[in-house]
C-alpha positions, 0 to 999 in steps of 0.5 A: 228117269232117262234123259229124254223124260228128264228135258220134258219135265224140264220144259214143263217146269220152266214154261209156266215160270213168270221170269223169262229164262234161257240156256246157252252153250258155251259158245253163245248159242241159244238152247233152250227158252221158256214162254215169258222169255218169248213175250219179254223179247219178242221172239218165238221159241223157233227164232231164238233157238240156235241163234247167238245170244247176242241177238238181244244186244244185251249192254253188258255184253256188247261193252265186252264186245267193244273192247275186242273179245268177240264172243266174249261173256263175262259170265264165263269169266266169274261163273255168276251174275247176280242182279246185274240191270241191263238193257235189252233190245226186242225184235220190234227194236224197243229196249227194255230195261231188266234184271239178270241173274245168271250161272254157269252149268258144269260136269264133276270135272269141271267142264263148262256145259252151257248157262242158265240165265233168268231174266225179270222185266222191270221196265215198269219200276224203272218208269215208276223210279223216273215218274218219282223222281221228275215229282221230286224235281217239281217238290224240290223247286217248289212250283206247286205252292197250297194251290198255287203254280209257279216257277217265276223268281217273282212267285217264288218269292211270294211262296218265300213271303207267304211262309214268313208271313204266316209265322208271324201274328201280325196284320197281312195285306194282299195287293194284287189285281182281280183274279190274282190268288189273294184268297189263295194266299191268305188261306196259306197264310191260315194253314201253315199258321199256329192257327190253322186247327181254329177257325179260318173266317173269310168276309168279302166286303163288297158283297154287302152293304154298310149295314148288313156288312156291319152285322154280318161282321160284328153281329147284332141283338135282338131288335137292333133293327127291323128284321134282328129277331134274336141275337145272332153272332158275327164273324169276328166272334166266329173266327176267335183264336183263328183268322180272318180274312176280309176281302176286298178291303178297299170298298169298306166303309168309312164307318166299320173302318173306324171299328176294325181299328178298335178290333185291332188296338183293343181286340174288343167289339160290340154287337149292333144294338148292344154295349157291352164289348166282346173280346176277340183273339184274332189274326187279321188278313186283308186283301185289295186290287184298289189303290188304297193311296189314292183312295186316301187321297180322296178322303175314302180310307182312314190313314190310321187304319192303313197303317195298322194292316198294312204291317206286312205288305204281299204284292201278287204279279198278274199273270202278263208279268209273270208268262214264264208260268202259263204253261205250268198252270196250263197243265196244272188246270188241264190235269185237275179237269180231266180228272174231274170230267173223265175227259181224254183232253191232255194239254194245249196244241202249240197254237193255243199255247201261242194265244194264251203266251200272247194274250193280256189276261185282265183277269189273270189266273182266274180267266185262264182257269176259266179258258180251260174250263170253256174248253174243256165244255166244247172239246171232246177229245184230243189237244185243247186247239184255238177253236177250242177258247172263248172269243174274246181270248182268241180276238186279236184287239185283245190278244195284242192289247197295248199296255201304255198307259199302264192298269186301268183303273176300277172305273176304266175297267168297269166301262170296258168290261161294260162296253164289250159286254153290250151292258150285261152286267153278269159278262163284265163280272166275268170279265173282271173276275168278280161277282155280280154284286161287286159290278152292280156296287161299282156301277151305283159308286161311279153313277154309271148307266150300264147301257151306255157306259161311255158316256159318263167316261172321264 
């Protein structure tokens, strides 16, 4: 075979190769190139050929040059190149990062020919590499915690707390203002327990009232009361050998209070109607946003009763204490919607930012998530932007809302929430992060007319 037919299959072998490879002479020029070194760098085939190899600006090469050996290759120097990453620049003046592989090509005598290079593109694992390691960063200072995002030293050390907490078979109370993550906290309190392949049971004793609470907890027997047509069992009895978390602890009766403390000294209940007790094994989470002191105070919750669940104390910051971790829920928010909507919506503009750094959040992480989900409703595309957010974030009266005379109380927070509702009872529950169950309770308990709530204000 001559030599003409021998370089045209030589063509022939090297174009359909997936690596990009290229020959050079001894003195840096540029002889021959395949398809895939055209679309690594950018060059056609006729503007590399006959150029100086150092068009590329390849790093290895251009260190060489910088210590005064001009043309300099140190592939001629050790006669081989094996796995050597470096960056490459392309025509467009973009860089990429690659694996070199490259060998020297001589006569018997050994005379220098030229070289042959391969060269792989791995940009893409380079951006996988630095992908993984920003999420090990993220793992490592734990700002993602079962759910719940925070980098703040105050919820770092609620993740410390909750971890602690959930190797211990002890009572936990959650303290904490509406929309702060009490559910959140007690359900990784479960999962990370030695119970968490039993049952998690969660009761939110606002929900009911004294009697239908009292049998959806403990349960009834037939004929016990009008309606108990069987036996039916109760939550306790459900969640046996797991947990149990009662919600919204503050507004349980005084009467099923004097029983939870019999579950806890005993482990024993009975059914409503019935008298034979039943045994349970489980562990007790609560949770508040009441001032339990208070309410002991006034003769509204047992002392005795306090004391037994309040045996390990977890304090939740609202979202206005802790503002360093907005922007960290923002994205966490915005990432889990998108995904969810298929939306092209990728964050907040630096204004909306601005708002959400600014404004109060009366019902914390809650209220936010809500903000987003609005915007996420109304924007179609694009950065979330002020327009974006519901009124009462973006009003100022709210966004600079003075804090000096300190948290409202429960029936504060009800009036104002029903004032700048207009009396719509469904808008305040929104506003205070609960449900409408919970305002319509809270109205009957403070005898407060929803239409005109001022006027019973004290």
């Amino acid at each position: 075979m001559d030599e003409q037919k021998l370089n045209q299959f030589l063509r022939e072998i090297i174009n359909p190769m997936n690596e990009a490879l290229l020959l050079v002479s001894p003195e840096g020029t540029i002889l021959m190139v395949n398809h895939a070194m055209e679309e690594i760098s950018g060059y056609s085939r006729e503007e590399m050929i006959g150029q100086p190899c150092s068009i590329f600006h390849c790093e290895m090469c251009e260190a060489a040059r910088s210590i005064g050996k001009g043309n300099y290759c140190e592939l001629f120097e050790i006669g081989y190149v094996r796995k050597k990453y470096c960056s490459l620049v392309r025509k467009d003046g973009s860089c990429i990062h690659v694996l070199k592989n490259a060998a020297l090509l001589k006569e018997d005598d050994g005379t220098i020919l030229g070289a042959v290079e391969t060269i792989t593109d791995i940009s893409e694992l380079e951006e996988r590499d630095q992908k993984i390691e920003q999420l090990s960063k993220l793992l490592e200072t734990n700002t993602n915690f079962q759910g719940m995002v925070g980098k703040s030293e105050v919820m770092q050390r609620v993740f410390e707390v909750t971890r602690k907490a959930a190797q211990s078979e002890a009572p936990v109370i959650i303290f904490g203002e509406t929309g702060t993550g009490k559910e959140l906290v007690a359900h990784a309190i479960h999962t990370l327990g030695p119970r968490h392949e039993r049952p998690y049971i969660q009761v939110n004793c606002a929900a009911l009232n004294e009697a239908l609470l009292e049998s959806e907890m403990f349960g009834h027997v037939k004929g016990a009361f009008t309606g108990a047509h069987m036996n039916r069992k109760g939550r306790f009895e459900a969640a046996n050998g797991g947990d149990i978390f009662l919600d919204e602890i503050g507004d349980i009766p005084l009467s099923i209070q004097i029983k939870l403390l019999r579950i806890l000294e005993t482990k024993q209940f009975e059914r409503v109607g019935d008298y034979q007790p039943i045994k349970t094994d489980v562990r007790i989470i609560t949770a508040t946003n009441r001032d339990l002191d208070l309410l002991i105070a006034e003769g509204k919750f047992r002392e005795d009763f306090f004391f037994r669940i309040n045996v390990v104390p977890l304090q939740l910051p609202p979202l206005r204490d802790r503002t360093d971790d907005i922007p960290l829920l923002v994205e966490h928010f915005v990432g889990q919607l998108r995904e969810r909507s298929g939306k092209n919506v990728f964050g907040a503009a630096p204004e909306t930012m601005d708002i959400f750094m600014n404004y109060r959040w009366p019902g914390n992480v809650r209220e936010l998530r809500g903000a987003i989900e609005y915007a996420f409703v109304v924007a179609e595309n694009g950065q979330i932007l002020p327009k974006h957010l519901p009124a009462r974030i973006i009003s100022p009266a709210d966004r600079h809302e003075a804090p000096a005379r300190g948290p409202l109380t429960e029936k504060e927070a009800l009036i104002d929430s029903l004032v700048k509702s207009g009396g719509n009872q469904t808008r305040a529950a929104d506003m205070l992060g609960v449900n409408r169950v919970t305002v319509w309770h809270r109205i009957k308990k403070y005898g407060i007319d929803p239409k005109d709530p001022l006027a019973l204000r004290s």
